[in-house]
Steps between C-alpha positions, in 0.01 A plus 500: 500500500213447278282749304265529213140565337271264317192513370255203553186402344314201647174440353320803568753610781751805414841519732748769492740479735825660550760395799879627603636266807855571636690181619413484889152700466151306539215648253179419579200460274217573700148448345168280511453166301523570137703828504780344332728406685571146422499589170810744554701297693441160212590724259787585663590127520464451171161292557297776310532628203467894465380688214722761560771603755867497589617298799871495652664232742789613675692617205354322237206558275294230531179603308447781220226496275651743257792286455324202492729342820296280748761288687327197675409456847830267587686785387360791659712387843136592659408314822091521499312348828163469464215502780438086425886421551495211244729306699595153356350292704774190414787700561631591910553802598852500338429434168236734464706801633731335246321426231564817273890441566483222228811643296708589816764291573414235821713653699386870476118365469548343826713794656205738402260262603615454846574903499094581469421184756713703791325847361167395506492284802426160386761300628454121577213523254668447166362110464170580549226531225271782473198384653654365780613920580237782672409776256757711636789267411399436162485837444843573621611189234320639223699821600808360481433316162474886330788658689718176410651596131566849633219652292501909450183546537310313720061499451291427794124453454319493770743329705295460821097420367547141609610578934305607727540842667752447748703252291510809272631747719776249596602434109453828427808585727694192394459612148640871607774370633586248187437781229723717738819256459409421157510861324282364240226737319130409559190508395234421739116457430259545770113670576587479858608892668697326753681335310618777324532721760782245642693389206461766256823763388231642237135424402329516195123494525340364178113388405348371168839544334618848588704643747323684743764654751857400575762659746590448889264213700411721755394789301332268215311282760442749801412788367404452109431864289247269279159367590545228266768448646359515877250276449754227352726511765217491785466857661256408722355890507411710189287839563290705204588848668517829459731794567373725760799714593866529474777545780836567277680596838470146683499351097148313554115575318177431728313271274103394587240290318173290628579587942915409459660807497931425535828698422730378263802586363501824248550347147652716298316406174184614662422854386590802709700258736892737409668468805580887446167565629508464868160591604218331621251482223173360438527285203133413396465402122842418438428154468442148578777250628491182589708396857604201577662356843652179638265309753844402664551887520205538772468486885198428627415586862222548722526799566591876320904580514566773579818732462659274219686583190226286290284750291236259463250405828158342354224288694306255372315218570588125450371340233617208419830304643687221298787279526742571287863363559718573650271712736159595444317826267210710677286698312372832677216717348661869486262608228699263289614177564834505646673137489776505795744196584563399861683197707281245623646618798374852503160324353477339848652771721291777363172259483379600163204400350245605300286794548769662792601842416862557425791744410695488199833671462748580300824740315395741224824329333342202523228610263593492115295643153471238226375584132393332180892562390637397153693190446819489588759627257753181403857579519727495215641124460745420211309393194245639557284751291 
């Protein structure tokens, strides 16, 4: 397991960062360039000095800035794989998976060495030199050159920048399946929501230095309570709106603003929302929310629906239609812009194009309220104050 806190001051660039990972469990850092999350993962490694914090190993203590304890990187037993690889481009494949088993004994270095070979697939490669591999084989070696000493923590940063998209989904898998047999603790950076969303236990959302969000993938990424948040992980639709009446017995609030007008679910912070209350009210002046919803979370069809559980039933007009892999992202004109995502497929079978008048559908449930929230409160980690 690893956990800790440090504070880091770069230049004019604050970081406070606080972590807890159990051995088996993948923590993401999700965030844009320049959040710090580099920076938390080399001063995990030892490769950045803190001003402050408290940062544990396994079992050991490996960094406390009260104490004065700052154990160096060799001794950390942290395996760090960063998005360049930094492969040794004299050594095969062998030595590098090998090359941080300096102090084992031959036998045992090779015995490991030949272990990760069979795990990661690279058999009948191990005399070759980097450059003569594809990016996704030198990316499975640099792998296997941090899981070699058995580290207990293992930092990934932005393990899949440098392959294209499909390589990506095809490491990203590999990688599952390694970490799986492993049981090692990680810590993996990444900006990318699908990423995330396949390797992730827990997520931690963090921007210029703070910790925005953390908590379950799904709920962090698909339905964030913070518009900061939203916009960070790439919620596609975010409404100004306001409450117009409130339904306590079906537990949803008719909310309207600029021609949308959409049900959502009843949010119990909103005033007057007690779920004791089971009448149909008019709710005028309680307030103003903000909605958001998933693109991925709409149908689109030609035509109204009719007798379906889906609250929601708007028409629009198309506005604008982009590519936007894997499928494509239509924009319809409902009073707001409403961004939906489609197949290629559908985009074909339905004939969309600009200026064609369409319906856009979707769940109540699938409609969430976001808020300029607090930062998240840090947990309690040993050490610190």
């Amino acid at each position: 397991m690893s956990r800790g806190w440090v504070h880091c001051r770069v230049g004019s660039f604050d970081l406070e960062a606080t972590w807890s990972i159990e051995p088996g469990e993948v923590l993401v850092l999700f965030g844009p360039s320049g959040a710090g999350k580099t920076t938390t993962l080399r001063a995990i490694a030892g490769l950045l000095q803190p001003q402050r914090g408290h940062i544990e190993v396994g079992n050991r203590v490996v960094y406390d800035s009260d104490s004065g304890l700052s154990l160096p990187t060799h001794r950390r037993r942290v395996g760090y794989l960063t998005q360049s690889y930094n492969l040794f481009p004299h050594l095969n494949v062998s030595k590098n998976i090998g090359y941080g088993l300096r102090n084992w004994t031959s036998s045992a270095a090779g015995e490991r060495v030949r272990q990760l070979i069979e795990v990661l697939r690279l058999d009948g490669l191990e005399q070759r030199r980097p450059w003569e591999l594809s990016g996704g084989q030198q990316q499975r070696v640099a792998l296997g050159r941090a899981l070699a000493p058995n580290p207990e923590v293992l930092l990934l940063d932005e393990p899949f920048a440098s392959l294209d998209m499909e390589l990506r989904r095809i490491f990203r898998r590999e990688l599952w399946s390694t970490l799986a047999e492993s049981n090692v603790p990680v810590l993996l950076v990444t900006h990318d929501r699908e990423e995330a969303l396949a390797l992730a236990d827990s997520i931690q959302v963090i921007d210029e230095g703070k910790l925005l969000a953390q908590g379950n993938p799904l709920d962090v990424l698909g339905q964030p309570g913070q518009e900061r948040v939203a916009n960070l992980v790439g919620v596609e639709n975010l409404f100004p709106l306001t409450i117009e009446s409130r339904n306590p017995r079906n537990g949803t609030m008719v909310c309207a603003g600029r021609g949308l007008r959409i049900e959502v679910p009843l949010d119990a912070s909103v005033p007057n929302s007690s779920p004791e209350d089971r009448s149909e009210t008019p709710a005028s002046g309680i307030g103003h929310v903000t909605v958001g919803i998933r693109a991925s979370d709409i149908i689109i069809s030609t035509q109204e629906i009719l007798g379906s559980t889906a609250r929601n039933r708007l028409q629009g007009v198309v506005t604008h239609v982009e590519l936007a892999p894997p499928g494509y992202e239509v924009t319809l004109d409902c009073g707001q812009p409403l961004r939906c995502q489609i197949t290629g497929a559908a985009l074909e079978e339905l004939k969309i194009r600009p200026g064609m008048d369409l319906w856009a559908v979707f769940k109540a449930s699938s409609c969430f309220l976001v808020q300029d929230a607090p930062l998240v409160a840090r947990r309690h980690i040993a050490g610190r104050p």
